[in-house]
C-alpha positions, 0 to 999 in steps of 0.5 A, a space after each residue: 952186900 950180896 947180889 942177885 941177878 934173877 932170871 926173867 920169867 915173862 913169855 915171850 921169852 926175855 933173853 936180856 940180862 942186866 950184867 954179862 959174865 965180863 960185866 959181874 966180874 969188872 963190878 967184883 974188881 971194883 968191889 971185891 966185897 960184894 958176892 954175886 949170885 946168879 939164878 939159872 936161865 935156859 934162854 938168857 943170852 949168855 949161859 949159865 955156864 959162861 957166868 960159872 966159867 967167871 967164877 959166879 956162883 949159880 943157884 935157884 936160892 935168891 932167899 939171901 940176896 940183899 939186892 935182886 937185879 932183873 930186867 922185865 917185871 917178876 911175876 907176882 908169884 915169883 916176888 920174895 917178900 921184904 927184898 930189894 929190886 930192881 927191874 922196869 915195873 911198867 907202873 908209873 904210867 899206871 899200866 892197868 895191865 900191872 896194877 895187881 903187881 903193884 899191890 903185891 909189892 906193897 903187900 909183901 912190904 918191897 923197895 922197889 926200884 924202877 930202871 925208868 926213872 933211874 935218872 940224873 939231878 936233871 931227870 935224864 935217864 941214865 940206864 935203858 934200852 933205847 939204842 938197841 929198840 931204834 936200831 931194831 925197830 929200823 931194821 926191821 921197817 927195811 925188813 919189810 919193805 923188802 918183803 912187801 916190794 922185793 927187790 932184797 930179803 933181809 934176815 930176822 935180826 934175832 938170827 944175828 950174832 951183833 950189830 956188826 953182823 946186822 951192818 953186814 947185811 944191811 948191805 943187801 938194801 937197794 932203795 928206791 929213788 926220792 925214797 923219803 924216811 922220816 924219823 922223828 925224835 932226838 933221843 936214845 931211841 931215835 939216834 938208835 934208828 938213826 945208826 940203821 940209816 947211816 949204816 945205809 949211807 942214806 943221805 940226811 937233809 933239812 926239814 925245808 929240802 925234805 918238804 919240798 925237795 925230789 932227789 936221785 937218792 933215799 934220803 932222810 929227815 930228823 924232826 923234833 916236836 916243834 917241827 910237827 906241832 904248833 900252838 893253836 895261837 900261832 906264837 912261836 916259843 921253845 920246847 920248854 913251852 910243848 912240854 909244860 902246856 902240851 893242850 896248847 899244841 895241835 899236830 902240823 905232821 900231815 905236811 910230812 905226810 904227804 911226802 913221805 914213804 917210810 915213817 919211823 917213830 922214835 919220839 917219847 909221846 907224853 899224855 895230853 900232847 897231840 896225836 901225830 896223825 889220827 885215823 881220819 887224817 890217814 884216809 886223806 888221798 894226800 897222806 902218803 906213809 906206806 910203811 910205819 915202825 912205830 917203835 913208841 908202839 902206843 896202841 890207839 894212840 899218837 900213830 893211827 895206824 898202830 891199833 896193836 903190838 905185833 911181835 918178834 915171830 910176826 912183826 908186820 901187819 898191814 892198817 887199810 885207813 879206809 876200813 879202819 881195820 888189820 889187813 895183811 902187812 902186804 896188802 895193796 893201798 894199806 899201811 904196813 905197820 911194824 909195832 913190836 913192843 920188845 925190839 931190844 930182845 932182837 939184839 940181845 947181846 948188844 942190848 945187855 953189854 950197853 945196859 950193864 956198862 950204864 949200870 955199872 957206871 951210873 948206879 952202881 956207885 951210889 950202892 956205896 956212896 950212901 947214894 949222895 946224888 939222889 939216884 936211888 932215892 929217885 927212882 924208888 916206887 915203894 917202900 915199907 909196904 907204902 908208895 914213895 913221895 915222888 909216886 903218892 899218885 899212883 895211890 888212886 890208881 892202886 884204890 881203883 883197884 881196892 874198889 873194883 876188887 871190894 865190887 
């Protein structure tokens, strides 16, 4: 078996890779049969050189790979035809935006595997960047609330050697009294951010405290969906029943809202579920949110305010819920808004070493044990220039596109 770790063609520029030069060579001493074979990258955060230094080859050629391995999608013209790949596609969600590299996919007949639904028998993901994008999308929220009310000035994180170093100057940070932050989600992303807050040794109280409580201190609060929605009959059930009948929900966030300073959003939003707040509730004189980092970054969509992605060079820009329109991030009376679609690349070491350790450890075994626990099967989209079972619905959203291109 021999493999290919491509390099990433995006713009902006993608620095994360799935293995470090430690990881490759803890996989060859695990499976001393496989060759690994390294394409060259000028902004990978680990150097062509420290992967030559470990003994791996590097080569422009990945005509020969049984298996290539990236992280963000490979542009159409890049695709070798008739290889295997693994990378996130962005297609099961029917991303207009990657619909023509779902075609070309299937047209140069290639198995595909998404790193988004690589998951366990109970459909938990097993790989992802979801740690590194809360601890950076947290970040850079305090980031601008030192920017927009002074008092500390925080450094990019990109400028950062690792998290420890982020830890380091997160001491800078001096907070306001009965400073409020909610953070919602209970997953990766979430405890991600999570960490940031702890780091600041800001104290975590109940959902009850928080709504009705004044402190001497910041503190913060971690809600979950049955916290900040409720069924429009007013039973009380589990989060099974949010999940299999979300239309059953309407959004109970205002109540949050109106007591809240800094919102960070680490839940997972799913089609059909409520918005959190829309652009009418922003506009209420209660609604008291002044700062957002929409990690979730869905644009016009759960938080109102996020009516675009910023980026890595400018993270910050401010929503006036009155005009309904962009402002600058410091901009009095308006929300300012951090909604950075890439978080993980500002921390790239950090972000490749916890992802390569997932994929050694979860899906690099079913390479070899003819794939006993259904991993891969899983997670392939395509395959013999046709959509897997499990993805046959994206076939409608590829024969829009057959149509509008026929138009």
């Amino acid at each position: 078996m021999k493999i290919g770790i491509i390099a990433e063609r995006k713009n902006p520029p993608e620095r994360r890779v799935v293995f470090s030069p430690e990881q490759l060579v803890e996989l060859k001493e695990k499976h001393p049969e496989v060759e690994v074979v390294v394409e060259p990258s000028e902004t990978r955060v680990f150097s062509d050189r420290e992967y030559r230094e470990k003994g791996f080859k590097i080569s422009d050629n990945m005509s020969d790979c049984d298996i290539l391995i990236g992280v963000k999608e490979v542009p159409i013209h890049a695709l070798i035809a008739n290889k295997k790949y693994f990378f996130f596609s962005h297609t099961i969600k029917e991303q207009e935006y990657n619909r023509n590299l779902l075609r070309a996919i299937l047209e140069k007949n290639i198995t595909l595997y998404d790193h988004e639904v690589l998951t366990d028998s109970n459909n938990r993901r097993l790989v992802g960047f979801g740690r590194y994008a809360g601890i950076a999308g947290a970040y850079n929220g305090f980031r601008a609330l030192g920017l927009k009310e002074g008092g500390f000035d925080l450094p990019k994180m990109e400028t950062l050697h690792d998290f420890q170093s982020v830890k380091e100057v997160l001491k800078k940070v001096v907070l306001p009294r009965n400073f409020k932050i909610l953070l919602t989600g209970r997953g990766k992303v979430a405890n991600g951010a999570k960490e940031i807050l702890e780091a600041l040794n800001i104290r975590e109280v109940n959902v009850k405290e928080y709504l009705n409580g004044d402190f001497d201190e910041a503190v913060f609060c971690q809600i979950h969906v049955l916290d900040y929605n409720k069924r429009r009959d007013g039973r009380q059930l589990d989060e099974t029943d949010f999940y299999r009948n979300p239309d059953e929900y309407v959004s109970d966030f205002m109540r949050f809202a109106k007591t809240t300073d800094y919102f960070i959003t680490g839940h997972y939003y799913a089609n059909d579920a409520p918005y959190l707040f829309t652009r009418e509730d922003a506009k209420n004189k209660s609604f008291n949110i002044s700062l957002i980092a929409d990690i979730s970054c869905d644009i016009d969509g759960p938080v109102a305010s996020t009516i675009r992605a910023s980026t890595i060079a400018s993270p910050f820009y401010g929503y006036d819920p009155q005009r309904e329109r962009e402002v600058r991030f410091d901009t009095d009376n308006a929300i300012t808004v951090m909604a950075v679609d890439n978080l993980p690349c500002e921390i790239p070491k950090d972000a490749s070493e916890g992802f390569g350790k997932m994929f050694l450890e979860h899906v690099v075994p079913a390479f070899f044990n003819g794939d006993k626990d259904g991993i891969l099967e899983r997670a392939k989209i395509a395959e013999n220039g046709e959509l897997t079972e499990n993805f046959a619905y994206l076939q409608q959203f590829l024969d829009e596109y057959d149509a509008d291109y026929r138009m």
